[in-house]
N, C-alpha and C positions, 0 to 999 in steps of 0.2 A: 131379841130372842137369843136362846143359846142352849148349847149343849154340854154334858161332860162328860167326858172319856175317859176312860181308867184303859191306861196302857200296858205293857205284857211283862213292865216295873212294879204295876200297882198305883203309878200314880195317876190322881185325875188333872184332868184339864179342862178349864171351861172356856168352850167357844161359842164366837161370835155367829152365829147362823142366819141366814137370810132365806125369806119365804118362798118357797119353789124351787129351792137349790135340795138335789139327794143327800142324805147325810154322808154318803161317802162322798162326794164331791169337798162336803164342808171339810171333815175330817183329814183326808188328801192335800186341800189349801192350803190346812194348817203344819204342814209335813211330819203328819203323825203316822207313824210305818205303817203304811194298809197299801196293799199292791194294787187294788183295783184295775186290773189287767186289762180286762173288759168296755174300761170306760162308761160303765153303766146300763149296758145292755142285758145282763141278768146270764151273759155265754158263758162264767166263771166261779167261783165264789171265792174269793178271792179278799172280799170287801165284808167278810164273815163275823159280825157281832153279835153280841150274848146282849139283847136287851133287859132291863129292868125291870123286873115282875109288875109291880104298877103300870107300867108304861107296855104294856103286852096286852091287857084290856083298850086302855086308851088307843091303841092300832085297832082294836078290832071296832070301837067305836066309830073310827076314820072308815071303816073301811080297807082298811091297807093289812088288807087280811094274807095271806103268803098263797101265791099264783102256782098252778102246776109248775110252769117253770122254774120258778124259785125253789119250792120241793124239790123238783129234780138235784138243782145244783145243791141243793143244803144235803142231798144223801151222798153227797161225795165230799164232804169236808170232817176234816178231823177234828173228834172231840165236840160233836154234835150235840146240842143239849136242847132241851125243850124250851127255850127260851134265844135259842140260834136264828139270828133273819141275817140277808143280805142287806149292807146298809143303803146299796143303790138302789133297790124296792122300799125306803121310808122315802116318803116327801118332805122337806119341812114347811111347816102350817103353824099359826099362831099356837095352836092347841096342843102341838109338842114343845113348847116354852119350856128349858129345862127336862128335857129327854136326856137316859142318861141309859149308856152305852158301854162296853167294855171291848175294847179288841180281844179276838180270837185270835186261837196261832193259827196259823198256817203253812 
């Protein structure tokens, strides 16, 4: 499985991902700048990605629809757009093979 990230360069990168691991975790491994402060508790946003219109259905398929909590934190980050999730609320599952993600500023 894998991901790829378009960094706050433009450039993508495709990573290696493992099933059960949050995509910030994966992202983080790779030492791709994302602060994820939090360590994946949802206390920050910090770990703030612009997902991929395609790939924003397919969450809602999974399930991995965006929790109060996450709302919370997603109304305090800048440059908020309708396609903004926390990347520590994605799970990776075979079904996001090629999920593809953009770092937020922060």
């Amino acid at each position: 499985m894998k991901i790829i990230v378009t960094d706050f360069e433009g450039k993508e990168h495709e990573l290696e991902a493992v099933e059960g691991w949050r995509v910030m975790e994966i992202i983080r491994d790779y030492g791709l700048p994302i602060k994820a402060e939090c360590g994946g508790s949802c206390a920050c946003a910090t770990c703030h990605v612009y997902v991929e219109g395609e790939w924003l259905d397919k969450l809602e398929e999974l399930d991995m629809v965006k929790s109060d909590d996450e709302e919370d934190m997603l109304d305090e980050v800048f440059d908020l757009q309708d396609n903004s999730r926390l990347s520590c609320q994605i799970i990776m599952c075979e079904e996001l093979d090629g999920l593809r993600v953009t770092l937020a500023p922060c």
